[in-house]
N, C-alpha and C positions, 0 to 999 in steps of 0.2 A: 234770768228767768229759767225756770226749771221744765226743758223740754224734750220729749218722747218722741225721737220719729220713729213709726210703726211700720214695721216692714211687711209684705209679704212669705216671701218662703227664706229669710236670712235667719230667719230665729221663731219658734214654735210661740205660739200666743202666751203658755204657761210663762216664759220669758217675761212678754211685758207687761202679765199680772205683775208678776213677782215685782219688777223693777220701779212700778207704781206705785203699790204699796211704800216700797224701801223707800222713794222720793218720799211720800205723804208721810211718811214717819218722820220725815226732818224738817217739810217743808208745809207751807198750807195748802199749794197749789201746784198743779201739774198742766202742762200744755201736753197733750197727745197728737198729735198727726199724721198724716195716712195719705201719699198719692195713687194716683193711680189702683190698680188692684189693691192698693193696700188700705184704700180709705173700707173697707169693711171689716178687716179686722181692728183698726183703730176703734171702731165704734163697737166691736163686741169686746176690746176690752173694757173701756168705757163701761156699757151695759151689764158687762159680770162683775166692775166693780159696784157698780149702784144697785143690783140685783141684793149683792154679799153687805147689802150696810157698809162698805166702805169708803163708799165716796159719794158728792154727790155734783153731777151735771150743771156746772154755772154760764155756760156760754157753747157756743156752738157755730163755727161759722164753714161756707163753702165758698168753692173758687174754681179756677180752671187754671192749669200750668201758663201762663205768656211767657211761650220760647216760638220766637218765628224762626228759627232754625226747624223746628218740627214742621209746621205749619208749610216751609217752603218744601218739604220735602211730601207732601203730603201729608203728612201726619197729622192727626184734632189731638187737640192741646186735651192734657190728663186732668181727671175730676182730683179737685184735693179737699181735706176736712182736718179743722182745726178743733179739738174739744178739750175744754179748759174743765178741771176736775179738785174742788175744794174738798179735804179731808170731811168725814161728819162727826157729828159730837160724841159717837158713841162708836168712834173710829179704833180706839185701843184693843176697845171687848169684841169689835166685828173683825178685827184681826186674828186677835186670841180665838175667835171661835173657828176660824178658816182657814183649813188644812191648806198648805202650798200647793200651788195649782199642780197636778201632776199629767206628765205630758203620754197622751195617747197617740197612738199609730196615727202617722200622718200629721204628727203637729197642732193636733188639735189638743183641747182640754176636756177629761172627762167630770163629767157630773156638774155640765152647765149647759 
């Protein structure tokens, strides 16, 4: 299977546009995933690809980390998000039409 874990601050979001794309171009389907802090950027990239015509949202699931190592230590178990991402039909031309995400100050993406 063809899966994404999506980080928070190890690599800027334009990263895993880009690497999404790259998958969808060989594959039909992409697993994305995001614990902790990182399940909100899984889902904006997600969202900026289905924004861009480039993919589209087929499932969607959530969880919490079970590590009783955390838990015994005090720690509450992390939020996690799975978003499964099928190419769309007019996946070629909404590529061709969309400029590589380019990375602004801070890691983010402009012009989303």
């Amino acid at each position: 299977r063809n899966k994404i874990q999506v980080s928070r601050e190890k690599k800027p979001l334009n990263f895993f546009i880009n690497l999404t794309k790259k998958t969808l171009a060989n594959e039909d389907e992409v697993e994305l995933s995001g614990i902790g802090l990182a399940v909100t950027n899984a889902i904006t990239v997600a969202e900026i690809l289905k924004s861009r015509g480039i993919a589209t949202i087929t499932k969607i699931e959530t969880s919490l980390t079970d590590d009783r190592k955390e838990e015994s230590r005090g720690t509450l178990p992390k939020a996690k998000v799975h978003i499964w991402l099928v190419k769309t039909p007019d996946f070629r031309d909404a590529v061709a039409k969309d400029k590589p995400a380019a990375a602004a100050p801070g890691g983010t993406t402009r012009g989303t």
